[in-house]
N, C-alpha and C positions, 0 to 999 in steps of 0.2 A: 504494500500500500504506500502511494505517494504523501503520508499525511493527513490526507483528509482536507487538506486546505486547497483555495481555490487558485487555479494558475489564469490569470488574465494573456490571453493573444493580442496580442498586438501585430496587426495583418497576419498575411498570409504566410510570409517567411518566418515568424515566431512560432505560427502554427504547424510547419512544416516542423521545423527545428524541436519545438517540444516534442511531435510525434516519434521525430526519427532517436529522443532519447528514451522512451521508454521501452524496458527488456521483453516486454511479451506483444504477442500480437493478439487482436478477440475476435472470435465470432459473436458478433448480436445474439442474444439469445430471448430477447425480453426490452421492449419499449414501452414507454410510456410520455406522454407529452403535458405539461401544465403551461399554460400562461404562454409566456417565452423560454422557456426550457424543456429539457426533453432530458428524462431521467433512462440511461439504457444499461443491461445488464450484461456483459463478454462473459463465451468462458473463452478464459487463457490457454495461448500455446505461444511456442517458440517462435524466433521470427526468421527469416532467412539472412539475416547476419548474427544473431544472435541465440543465446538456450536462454528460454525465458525462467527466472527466479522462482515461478510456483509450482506445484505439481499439473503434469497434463490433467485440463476439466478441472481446474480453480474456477470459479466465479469471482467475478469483480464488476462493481457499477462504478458509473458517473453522471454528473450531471454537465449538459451540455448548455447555457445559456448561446441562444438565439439573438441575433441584432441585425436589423436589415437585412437577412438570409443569410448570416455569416456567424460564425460560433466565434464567440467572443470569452466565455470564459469556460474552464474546463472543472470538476470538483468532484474526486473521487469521493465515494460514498462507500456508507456498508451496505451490501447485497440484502435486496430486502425480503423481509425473513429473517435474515441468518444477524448473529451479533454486530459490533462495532468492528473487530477484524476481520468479519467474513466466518464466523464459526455459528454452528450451528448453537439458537437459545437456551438456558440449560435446560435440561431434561425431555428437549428434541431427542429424540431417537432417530440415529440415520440407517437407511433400509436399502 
């Protein structure tokens, strides 16, 4: 997890640039849209220059703030459902 705090873009080339740092790549698994933001859920895998940090089929959200068609701020989130680091709530049972 990045934190949990929110990374502001700044054009297009901050947003290339933040992408190309982080260690995993996602499939969408799960969207959701409010307002001007859109809340989506990856699971994580490796990227083709890199092995990504979590185990294959980690879940990870974030929040995508929207601004004139352009995502303007990025803000990882906990998987909802699951705890503040992505762990199942106590006494979830995993199946």
């Amino acid at each position: 997890m990045q934190g949990g705090i929110g990374i502001l873009l700044n054009g297009r080339a901050g947003a290339v640039r933040f992408n190309s740092s982080l260690p995993c790549s996602g499939l969408i698994v799960q969207l959701e849209a409010k307002l001007n933001s859109v809340i989506a859920v990856f699971e994580l895998s490796d990227r083709p220059s890199s092995a990504c940090d979590a185990p294959p089929g980690t879940l990870a959200a974030a929040r995508f703030v929207i601004e004139d068609g352009l995502i303007t701020v990025w803000q990882q989130l906990p998987v909802p459902g699951q705890g503040p680091r992505g762990d199942p709530p106590p006494g979830d049972a995993l199946t």
